[in-house]
C-alpha positions, 0 to 999 in steps of 0.5 A, a space after each residue: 500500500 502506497 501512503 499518500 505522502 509517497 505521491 506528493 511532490 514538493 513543486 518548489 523541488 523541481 527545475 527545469 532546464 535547458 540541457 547542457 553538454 555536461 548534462 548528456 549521459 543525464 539525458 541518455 540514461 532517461 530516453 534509454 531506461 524508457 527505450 529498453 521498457 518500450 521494447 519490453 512492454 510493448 516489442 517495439 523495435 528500435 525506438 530512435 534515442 535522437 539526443 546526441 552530443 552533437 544535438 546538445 551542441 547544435 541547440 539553438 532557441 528554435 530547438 532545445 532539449 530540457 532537463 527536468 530535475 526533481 532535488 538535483 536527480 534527472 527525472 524527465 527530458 524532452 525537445 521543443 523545437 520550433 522547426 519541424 522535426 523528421 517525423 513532420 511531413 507535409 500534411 499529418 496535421 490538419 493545418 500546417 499552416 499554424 504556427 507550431 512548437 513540437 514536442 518530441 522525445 518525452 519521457 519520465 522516469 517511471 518512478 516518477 509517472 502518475 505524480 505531477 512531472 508530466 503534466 508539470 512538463 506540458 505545462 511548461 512547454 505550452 509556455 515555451 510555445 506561448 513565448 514563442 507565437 505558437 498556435 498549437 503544441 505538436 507531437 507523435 507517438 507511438 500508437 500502441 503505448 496506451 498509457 503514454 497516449 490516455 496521459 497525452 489526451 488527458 493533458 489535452 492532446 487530440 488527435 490529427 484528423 488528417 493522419 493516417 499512419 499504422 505505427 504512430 499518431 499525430 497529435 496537437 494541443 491548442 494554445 491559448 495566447 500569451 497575456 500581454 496585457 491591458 489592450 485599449 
């Protein structure tokens, strides 16, 4: 029996950042503990590890990779690009047109699941794409992860009408403008 206590995050604990070089094997641990579960639990195949050391050299503010850490241990990662990525192509959207932040390579810790942390991390991606004129937050995943898929629409993810693909859906979550303050 879990105690309620055992739940309950102090969010004044975790930090969000961008990722440093320093910080790689960080990164590479979280997308590989969850790469060899996704293989386990649902046999999968490779499941690309996109985060390299030439990516963390190569982030700019269109593309970052973020660290999110709870008391200094790395509990979860992801990508916020404002270009679109390798697995964007023309037309697994509805409206390609809007202008749009992808959110790839998310994961958290399993421990950490069911507490917060993803939520927590939507949130704060739908920031970065308020920050940046963004419409609408963009995403993929793999179809037969089902707890991963009943999170995303709980967090308010649909998904693309216009997508017709066997192995992954497209998803996108509307964002509301950034408040910029008294208008006349």
């Amino acid at each position: 029996m879990t105690r309620k206590t055992d739940t309950i995050l102090n969010y004044a604990n975790i930090t969000l950042h961008r990722a440093r070089l320093t910080e790689l094997t960080n990164v590479q641990t979280l997308l590989e503990e969850c790469a060899t579960e996704f293989r386990l639990t649902h046999g999968l195949g490779m499941w690309g590890i996109a985060t390299t050391t030439r990516q963390l050299e190569r982030q700019t503010t269109a593309t970052q990779i973020m660290l999110v850490q709870y008391m200094g241990v790395s509990v979860a990662t992801f990508t916020l690009s404002r270009i679109a990525p390798h697995w964007v192509t023309s037309g697994v959207f509805d409206d390609d047109a809007l202008p749009a932040v992808y959110l790839s390579d998310f994961v958290v810790m399993p421990s950490f699941r069911r507490r917060g942390v993803g939520s927590w991390c939507i949130s704060k991606a739908s920031d970065f794409a308020r920050t940046h004129q963004a419409s609408v937050l963009r995403t993929a995943m793999y179809t037969q992860l089902n707890e991963s898929m009943t999170f995303a629409l709980t967090a308010g993810f649909i998904p693309s009408m216009s997508t017709a693909h066997p192995d992954r859906t497209y998803l996108e979550k509307t964002v509301s403008p950034a408040d910029d303050g008294p208008r006349d």
